[in-house]
C-alpha positions, 0 to 999 in steps of 0.5 A, a space after each residue: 219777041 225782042 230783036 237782037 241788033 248788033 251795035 258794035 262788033 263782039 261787044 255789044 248788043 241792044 234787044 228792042 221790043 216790037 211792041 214797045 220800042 222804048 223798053 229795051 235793055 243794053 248788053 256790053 260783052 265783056 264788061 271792062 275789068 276795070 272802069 275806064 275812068 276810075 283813075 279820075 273817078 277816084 280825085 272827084 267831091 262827094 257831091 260831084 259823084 252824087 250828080 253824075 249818079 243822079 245823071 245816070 239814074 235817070 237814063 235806067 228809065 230807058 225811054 230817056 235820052 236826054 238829060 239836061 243837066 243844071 250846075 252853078 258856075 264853078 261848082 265842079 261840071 266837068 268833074 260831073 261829067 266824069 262821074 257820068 262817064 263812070 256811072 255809065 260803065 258801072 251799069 250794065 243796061 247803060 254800058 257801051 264801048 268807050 270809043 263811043 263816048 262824045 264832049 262837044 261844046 258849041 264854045 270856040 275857046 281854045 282854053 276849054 278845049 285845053 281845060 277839058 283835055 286836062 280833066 280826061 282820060 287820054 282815051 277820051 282825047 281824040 273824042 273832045 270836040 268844040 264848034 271849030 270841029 263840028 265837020 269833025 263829030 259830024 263825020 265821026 258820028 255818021 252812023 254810029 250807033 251806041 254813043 253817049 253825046 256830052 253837050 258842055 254849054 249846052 245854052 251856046 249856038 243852041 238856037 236854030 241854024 247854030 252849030 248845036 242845031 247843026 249837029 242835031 240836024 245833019 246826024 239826023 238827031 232831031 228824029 226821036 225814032 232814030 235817037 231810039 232806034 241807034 241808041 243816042 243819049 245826050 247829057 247836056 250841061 249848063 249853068 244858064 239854062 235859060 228856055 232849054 228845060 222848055 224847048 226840050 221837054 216841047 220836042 222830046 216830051 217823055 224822052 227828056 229829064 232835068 236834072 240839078 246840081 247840089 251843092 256844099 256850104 262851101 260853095 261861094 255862090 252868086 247868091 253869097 257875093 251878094 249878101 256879103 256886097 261883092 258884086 258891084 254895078 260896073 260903069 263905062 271904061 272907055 268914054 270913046 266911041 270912035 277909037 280913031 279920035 282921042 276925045 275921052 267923055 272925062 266921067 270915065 276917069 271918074 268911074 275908074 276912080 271909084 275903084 280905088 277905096 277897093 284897091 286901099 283894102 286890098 294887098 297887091 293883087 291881080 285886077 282883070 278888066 275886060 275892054 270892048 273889041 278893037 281899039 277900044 282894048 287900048 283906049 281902056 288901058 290908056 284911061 287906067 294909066 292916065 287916072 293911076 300915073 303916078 303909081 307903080 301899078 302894072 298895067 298889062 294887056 292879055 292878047 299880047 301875052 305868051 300863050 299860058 303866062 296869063 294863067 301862070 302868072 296868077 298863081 305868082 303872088 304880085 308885089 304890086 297891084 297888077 292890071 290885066 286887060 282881057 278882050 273875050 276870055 274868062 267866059 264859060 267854063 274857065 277856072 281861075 287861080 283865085 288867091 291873088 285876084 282883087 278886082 274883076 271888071 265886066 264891060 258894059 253892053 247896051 243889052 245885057 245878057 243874063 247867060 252872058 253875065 252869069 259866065 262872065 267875070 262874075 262866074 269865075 269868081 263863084 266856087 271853092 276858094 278862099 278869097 274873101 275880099 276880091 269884088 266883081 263890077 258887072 251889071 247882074 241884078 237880082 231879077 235877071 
């Protein structure tokens, strides 16, 4: 005989079967008369939609309660994840209260959280979490029942005692009797899955799915920039390392010259060069004003711009060739205005990281766009 248990007031309810507690049906009443989300639905591509369908399939299968979600860097994610939300309330064993729908993302940038905002319904607002707030979902999450946790950059601060880890542990998460028990799903996106499908599917077992992303021919992928030789081997920017001393290795000039037969190609653009931390910032700068002196170029340091002018000022065509020195920015999940950009310049680290590589620099210049001459210096390679 199924137990009737109320999950939230005079809305819905989830009939559980003694005998086999993960066949179980949720009932909303009333449906909404319209999708909540349908305003935003209704902007997204044909194969956004297609993912967010595929996503929501897969949780029909009512043992499932986790579905790591798999989509190249700049593919259309978070149009994903709207198409997630929609398919979500168009189905009525998957149907819940809007007030319970979560994005968390173990990311601190403020620029996600702005980016993500913009892309949501206001409704949803108050609901759009980053690790800066994780006190906050936790207290929002305890002892709620019938929730839909979306996990944007689910690789970030996954590993234990990290903020997804917290997450998981202080709302008693990582009992899988509980997850059924309270009605948890979990959507999980990632570009850079890296050992997630294994851990998963090792801890969930039968409650875990993947799930992958297609995408169209008009897709500038990782894959084609480097058939078309747009990804370049990036060198060391700084030749300081000690930013107190002014003693610069001079092969540093050097690897920044090599950027000019690319710069020749171009029109004037917008070159983005991300520095090390500290003084180095600055160190970097001073060797591209040494090596171009006796150019008109513009050399600008990001930290010290106004809040939005940065992303302003690349929809802004230049009249001349532009330098923009980041420190941390233009990781996961930023999209840029592609048009103007030429050279995009990741810094060189003793230990590369294939998730850190892939969103970086040469993540953002993945996508639909269509600039066809800019390159990116990184230190990808084919096996990473």
């Amino acid at each position: 005989m199924a137990e009737v248990i109320d999950l939230s007031p005079n809305s819905a309810f989830l009939l559980q079967d003694k005998k086999k507690p993960n066949n179980r049906k949720l009932f909303i009443k009333p449906p909404y008369k319209i999708n909540p989300i349908q305003q935003e639905y209704d902007g997204l591509f044909e194969n956004q939609k297609q993912f967010g369908k595929t996503i929501a399939q897969l949780f029909l299968n009512l043992s499932v309660l986790n579905v790591l979600a798999v989509a190249p860097t700049q593919s259309g994610k978070t149009g994903s994840m709207v198409a997630s939300i929609y398919e979500f309330f168009q189905h009525k064993n998957l149907r819940l209260p809007k007030e319970h729908i979560f994005i968390f993302t173990g990311h601190s940038s403020l620029e996600w959280l702005t980016q993500t905002k913009a892309r949501f319904p206001t409704w949803l607002h108050p609901h759009i979490y980053h690790r800066n707030h994780l006190n906050s979902i936790i207290h929002e999450l305890a002892g709620m029942k019938n929730v839909l946790i979306i996990i944007d950059e689910c690789h970030i601060a996954s590993k234990t005692n990290q903020t997804l880890d917290r997450l998981f542990n202080e709302c008693k998460y990582d009992d899988i009797s509980n997850l059924y028990k309270n009605n948890i799903k979990f959507i999980q996106f990632t570009a850079t899955p890296e050992q997630l499908q294994e851990t998963f599917s090792e801890k969930l077992g039968n409650a875990h799915e993947i799930s992958l992303m297609g995408v169209p021919e008009s897709y500038l992928s990782i894959e084609k920039l480097q058939d078309n030789n747009r990804i370049l081997s990036a060198s060391d920017l700084c030749g300081v390392e000690d930013s107190s001393t002014n003693n610069v290795n001079p092969g540093v000039y050097e690897n920044i010259r090599e950027l000019l037969p690319y710069i020749a190609e171009l029109p004037p653009s917008y070159h983005i060069i991300r520095t090390p931390r500290a003084g180095f910032h600055e160190v970097v700068m001073k060797n591209f004003k040494h090596v171009f002196q006796d150019t008109d170029y513009v050399f600008i340091s990001e930290p010290k711009m106004k809040p939005g002018k940065f992303d302003e000022m690349l929809q802004t065509a230049p009249n001349v060739h532009h330098f923009i020195f980041i420190k941390d920015k233009l990781r996961c999940a930023k999209t840029l205005h592609h048009e103007y950009l030429g050279i995009l310049y990741d810094r060189v680290t003793q230990k590369p990281n294939h998730s850190t590589i892939v969103q970086g620099l040469l993540g953002r210049l993945t996508g639909y766009h269509c600039n066809k001459k800019a390159v990116v210096f990184t230190t990808y390679t084919e096996d990473m």
